[in-house]
C-alpha positions, -999 to +999 in steps of 0.1 A: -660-026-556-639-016-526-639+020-541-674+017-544-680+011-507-649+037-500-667+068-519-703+053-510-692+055-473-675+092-478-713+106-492-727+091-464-704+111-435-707+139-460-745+141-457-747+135-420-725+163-416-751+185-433-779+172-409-782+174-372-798+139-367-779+116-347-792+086-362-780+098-399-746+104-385-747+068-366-753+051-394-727+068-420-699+059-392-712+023-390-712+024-434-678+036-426-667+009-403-680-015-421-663-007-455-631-013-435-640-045-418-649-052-459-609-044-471-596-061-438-616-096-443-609-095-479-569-094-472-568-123-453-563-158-464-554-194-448-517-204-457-495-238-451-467-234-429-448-264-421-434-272-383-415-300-366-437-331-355-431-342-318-403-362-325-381-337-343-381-364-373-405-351-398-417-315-406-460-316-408-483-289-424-500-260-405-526-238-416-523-205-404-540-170-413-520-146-431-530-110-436-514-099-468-515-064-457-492-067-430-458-085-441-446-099-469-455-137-475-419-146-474-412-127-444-443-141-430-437-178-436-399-167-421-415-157-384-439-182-385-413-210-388-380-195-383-360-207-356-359-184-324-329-159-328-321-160-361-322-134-382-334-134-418-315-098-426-328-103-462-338-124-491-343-123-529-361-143-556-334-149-586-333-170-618-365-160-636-381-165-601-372-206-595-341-195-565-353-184-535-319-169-515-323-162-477-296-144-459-290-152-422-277-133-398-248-148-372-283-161-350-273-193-379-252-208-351-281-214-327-289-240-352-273-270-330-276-310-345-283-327-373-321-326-360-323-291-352-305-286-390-330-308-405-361-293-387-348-254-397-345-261-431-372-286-436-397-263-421-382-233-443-380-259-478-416-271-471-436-239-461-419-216-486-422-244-517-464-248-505-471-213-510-447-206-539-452-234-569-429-216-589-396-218-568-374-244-578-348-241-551-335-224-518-304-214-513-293-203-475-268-177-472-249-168-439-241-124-436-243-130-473-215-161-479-221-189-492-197-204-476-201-239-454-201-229-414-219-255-405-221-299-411-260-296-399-274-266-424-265-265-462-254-228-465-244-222-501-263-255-513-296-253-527-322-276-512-350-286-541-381-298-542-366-329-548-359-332-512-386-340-488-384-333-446-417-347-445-432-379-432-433-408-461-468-418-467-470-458-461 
């Protein structure tokens, strides 16, 4: 379909080039714009992020749009609820695609208290296991170690499913 609209908008600049009416070439630039507005709508979608509730407790569900075009969704969900100078330098989806391992930079140590540790990787666990059902498990990785730097953030140990940073229903 979208090449449809793509080569049906290319005829249509190609025959107002060969006229000298205004109103032919208006319209095959409007065909034009619209085919893109077309692609751009059709890349973006509503996603559930995951963010800290007032109280730093409990992490609570977000929807935000996400243009697939732009990033990818991992990165994405990363900005959106990353903590504020730290750096994801890279991440990779292993073990038949149920481990998700992100890599933080040194930014890792901006991460201060057991609520602040709870909040960063709750809102990481929660977001990243909404919009990927098939990850199992998230490992956190710090300049690529897994070694334990910090009592407040499980570098090197996988947080599951199993674990929820979100508020108990009653």
């Amino acid at each position: 379909m979208r090449k449809w609209l793509l080569a049906s908008a290319f005829v249509s600049v190609l025959l107002a080039g060969c006229t000298e009416d205004n109103t032919q070439k208006s319209e095959a630039v409007t065909k034009v714009e619209a085919a893109k507005q077309t692609e751009k709508v059709a890349t973006k979608q509503q996603i559930t992020v995951f963010v800290s509730d007032e109280q730093a407790e409990y992490v609570e569900p977000l929807k935000v749009p996400y243009e697939s075009m732009k990033l990818s969704l991992i990165r994405f969900i990363y900005d959106e609820v990353g903590r504020e100078g730290v750096g994801l330098i890279d991440y990779t989806i292993k073990n038949n695609d149920r481990t998700l391992v992100l890599n933080f930079d040194d930014g890792i140590f901006k991460v201060q208290g057991s609520a602040g540790g709870r909040m960063f990787m709750g809102s990481l666990a929660e977001s990243y296991f909404a919009n990927f059902p098939y990850i199992e498990e998230i490992i956190l990785l710090h300049n690529g170690s897994p070694e334990e730097i910090l009592d407040h953030v499980s570098i090197g140990q996988p947080i599951t499913r199993k674990q929820s940073f979100t508020k108990p229903e009653n």
